[in-house]
N, C-alpha and C positions, 0 to 999 in steps of 0.2 A: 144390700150393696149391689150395685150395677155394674163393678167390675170382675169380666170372668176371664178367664184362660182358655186360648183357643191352640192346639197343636197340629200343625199340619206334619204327617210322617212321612217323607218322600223317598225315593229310592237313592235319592245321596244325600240326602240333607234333613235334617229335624227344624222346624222353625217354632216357635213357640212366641205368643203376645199377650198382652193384659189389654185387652179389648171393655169399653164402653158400650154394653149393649143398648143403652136408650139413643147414643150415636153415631156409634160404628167407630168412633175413636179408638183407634191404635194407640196405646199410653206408652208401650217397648215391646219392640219385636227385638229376640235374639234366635238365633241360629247355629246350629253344630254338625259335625257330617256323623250323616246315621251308623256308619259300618254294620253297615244288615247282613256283613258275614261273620258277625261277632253272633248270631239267633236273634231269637224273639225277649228272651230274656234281659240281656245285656241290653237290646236298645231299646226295650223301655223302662229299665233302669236309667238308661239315658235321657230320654221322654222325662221322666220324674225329677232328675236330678236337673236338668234344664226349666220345667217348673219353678223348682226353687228358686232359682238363680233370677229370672222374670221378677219373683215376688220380691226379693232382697232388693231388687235396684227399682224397685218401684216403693219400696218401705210398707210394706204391705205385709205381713206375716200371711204363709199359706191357708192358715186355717178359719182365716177370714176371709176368704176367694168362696163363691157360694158352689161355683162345681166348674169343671174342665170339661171340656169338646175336644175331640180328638177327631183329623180327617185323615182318611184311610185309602191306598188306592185297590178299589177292588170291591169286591162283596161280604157284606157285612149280615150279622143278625144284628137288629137296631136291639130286638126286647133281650137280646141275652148278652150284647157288647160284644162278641165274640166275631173274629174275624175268620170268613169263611173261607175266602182265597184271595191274597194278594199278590197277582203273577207276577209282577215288577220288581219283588223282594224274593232271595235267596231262601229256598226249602218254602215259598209260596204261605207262610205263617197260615197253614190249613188248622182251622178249629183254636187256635188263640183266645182265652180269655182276659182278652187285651183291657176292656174297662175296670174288672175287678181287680187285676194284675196292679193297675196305676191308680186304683181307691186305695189298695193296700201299701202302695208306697206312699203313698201322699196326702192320705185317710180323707179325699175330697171325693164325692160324688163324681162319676166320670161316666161320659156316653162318647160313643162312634158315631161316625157319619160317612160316610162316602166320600169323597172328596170333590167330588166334580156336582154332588152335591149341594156339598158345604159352598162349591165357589155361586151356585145360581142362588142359592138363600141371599149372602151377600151382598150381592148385585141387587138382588129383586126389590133389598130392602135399602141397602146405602149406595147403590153402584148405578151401572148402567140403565137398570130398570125399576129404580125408585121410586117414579111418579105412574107405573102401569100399576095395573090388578092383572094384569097373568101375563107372565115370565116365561123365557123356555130358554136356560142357560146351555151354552159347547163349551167345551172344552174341546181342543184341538193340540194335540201335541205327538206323544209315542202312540198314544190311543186317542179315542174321542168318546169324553165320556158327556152325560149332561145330567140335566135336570130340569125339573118343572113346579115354579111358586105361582100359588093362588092367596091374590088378597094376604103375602105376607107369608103363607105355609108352605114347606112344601107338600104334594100329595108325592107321594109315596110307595102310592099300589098295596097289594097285598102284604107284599115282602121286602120293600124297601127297595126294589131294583127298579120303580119306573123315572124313566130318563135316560136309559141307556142308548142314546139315538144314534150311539157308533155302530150298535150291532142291527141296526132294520135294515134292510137288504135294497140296494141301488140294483144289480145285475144276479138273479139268479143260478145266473154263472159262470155269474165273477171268481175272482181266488178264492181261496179254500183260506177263513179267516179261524186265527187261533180260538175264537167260540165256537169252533165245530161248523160254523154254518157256512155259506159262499155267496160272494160279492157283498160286503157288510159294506157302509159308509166308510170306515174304518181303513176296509182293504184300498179305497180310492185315497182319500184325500188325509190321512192322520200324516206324520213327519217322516214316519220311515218309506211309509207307500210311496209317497212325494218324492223320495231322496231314490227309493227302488227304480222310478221310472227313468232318473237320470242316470245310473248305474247301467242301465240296459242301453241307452242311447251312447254313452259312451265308450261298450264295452263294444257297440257294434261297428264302433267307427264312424257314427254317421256327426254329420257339419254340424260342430256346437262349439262355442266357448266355456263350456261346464268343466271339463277335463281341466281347458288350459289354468283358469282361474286360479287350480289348487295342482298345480303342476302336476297332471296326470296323478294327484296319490288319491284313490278311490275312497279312501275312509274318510278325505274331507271334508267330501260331499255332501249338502244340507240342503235344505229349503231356502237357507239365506243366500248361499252360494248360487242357487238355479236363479232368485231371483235377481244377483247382483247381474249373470248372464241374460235374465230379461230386461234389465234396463239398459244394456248396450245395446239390445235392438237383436237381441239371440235368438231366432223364431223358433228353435226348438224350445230351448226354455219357456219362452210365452206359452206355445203350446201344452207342455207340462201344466203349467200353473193353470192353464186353461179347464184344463179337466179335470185337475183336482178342484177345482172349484164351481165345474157346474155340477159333476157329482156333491160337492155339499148344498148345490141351489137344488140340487132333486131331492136330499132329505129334507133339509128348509120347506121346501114344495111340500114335503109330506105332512111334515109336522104342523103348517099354515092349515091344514088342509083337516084334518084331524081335531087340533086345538084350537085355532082362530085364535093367536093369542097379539094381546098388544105390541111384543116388543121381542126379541130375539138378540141374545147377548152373546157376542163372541169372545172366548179369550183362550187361554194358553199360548206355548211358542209359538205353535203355526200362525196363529193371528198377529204376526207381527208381519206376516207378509202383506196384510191388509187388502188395498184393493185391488192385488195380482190375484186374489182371490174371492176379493167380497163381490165383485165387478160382477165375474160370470155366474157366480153364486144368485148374486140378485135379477142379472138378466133371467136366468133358468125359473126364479120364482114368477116374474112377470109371465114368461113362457107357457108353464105350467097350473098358476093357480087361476080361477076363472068364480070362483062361488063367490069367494069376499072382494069387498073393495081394497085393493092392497094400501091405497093412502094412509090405511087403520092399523097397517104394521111395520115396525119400524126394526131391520135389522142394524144393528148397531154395534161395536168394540164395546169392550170390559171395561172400567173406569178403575178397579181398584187395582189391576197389576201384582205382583205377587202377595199382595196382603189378603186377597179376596178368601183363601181359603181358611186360614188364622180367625180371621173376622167371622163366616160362615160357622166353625166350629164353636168357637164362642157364644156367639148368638143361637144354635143349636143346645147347646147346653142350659142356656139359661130358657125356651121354651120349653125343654124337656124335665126343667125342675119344676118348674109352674106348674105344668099339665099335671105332673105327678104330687102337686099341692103341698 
């Protein structure tokens, strides 16, 4: 059977789909909000119990699903399914044996993945970078997570961490990023850094429309809000989005530089700021890289939108049963 289940676990939301792995076919996505202050238990009692519910309205009984993908945000053991730290969820589900945990509710075969991950497998294969041989997915959002597919796989590294290209370091010192280290890509340009720099320009009183936007209430503050003050012509705003986005043209720069890779896919919320950000992003790449011909890489948006990670973990799952014969 070619239909698998993919679960994305989010820090509000559980999504789950019956994914077509020969197409990337989404057959039903449904979704439920995770209450990740209910533990580890409960929501994936939820996780399983949302399973079901996919197979019932697709007429499919579970135990003719060949196995689940689960994406995860955070660090994973892939060979033990166990989830090592997910900082975005309540008590950080440290050491979780989140795979066997949902074999045994669901008696289906089940692997983890990453999440930012799961979304560059995805892309590499159904999405933005379908027609390349090597991939190097972002995710841009609370964090910036990534990944990197070869000819269809991902590699992986030793431990399953490489792609992490929020945490290779732009300003040695830069802030102090919550992985211990300073100035991470992360600390420049992910959603909160972006929203941080308009907080500080308006707390110092200097000339913006940011403030007025959201009528002075400082928690309204977004990436979407600096940008709506960049297109009335707000030069602080411009500014802002400006350097959050040559900081992501200097990881860009690095990762070109390193990988040579075909194709470069952007996605999460921040990427909806687009070219307030991809603009100085791609200038910084021209700036900076000089070895390759850049005509040969093509930075580009996500095509699948919130389905990419659903889809990722599916398609993870069904490599992972093959491999394992």
């Amino acid at each position: 059977m070619n239909v698998y289940l993919g679960i994305d676990l989010g820090r509000t939301k559980i999504a789950a789909a019956a994914v077509d792995v020969r197409t990337g076919e989404r057959l039903l996505r449904l979704a439920v909000p995770t209450e990740a202050h209910e533990g580890p238990a409960a929501v994936i009692e939820r996780m399983a119990a949302l399973a079901g519910q996919v197979c019932a309205q697709i007429n499919t009984p579970l135990d003719q699903i060949p196995a689940i993908g689960v994406s995860a945000p955070g660090l994973i053991d892939l060979e033990q399914g166990v989830t090592i730290l997910l900082p975005s969820l309540p008590s950080g589900w440290r050491n979780v044996p989140l795979a066997a945990n949902m074999t045994g509710l669901t008696s289906r075969p089940t692997v983890i993945i990453n999440d930012a991950r799961a979304f560059t497998l995805a892309e590499a294969t159904f999405g933005a970078g379908r027609t390349a041989r090597s991939v190097i997915g972002i995710t841009l959002g609370a964090g910036i997570g990534g990944g990197i597919a070869i000819d269809g796989r991902l590699y992986l590294g030793v431990d399953g961490t490489a792609g992490e290209v929020g945490h290779m370091t732009i300003d040695p010192y830069g802030p102090r990023c919550g992985c211990g280290n300073r100035g991470c890509l992360e600390t420049f340009a992910s959603g909160p850094s972006i929203t941080a720099m308009a907080l500080r320009v308006v707390a110092q009183g200097m000339t913006t429309q940011i403030g007025a936007l959201v009528d002075y209430d400082l928690n309204k503050i977004t990436p979407g809000v600096i940008a709506r003050a960049a297109e009335q012509g707000d030069t602080i705003a411009r500014e802002i989005l400006q350097r959050a986005g040559s900081c992501l043209g200097i990881g860009i720069a690095n990762l070109v530089t390193i990988f040579s890779p075909e194709r470069i896919v952007i996605g999460g919320g921040v990427s909806r700021l687009g070219e307030w950000i991809l603009e100085p992003a791609r200038a910084e790449v021209v700036a900076r890289c000089h070895l390759k011909p850049l005509n040969q890489v093509q930075i580009t948006l996500a095509q699948l939108g919130g389905d990419a990670e659903v889809i990722g973990a599916a398609l993870w799952a069904a490599q992972r049963l093959a491999a394992r014969g």
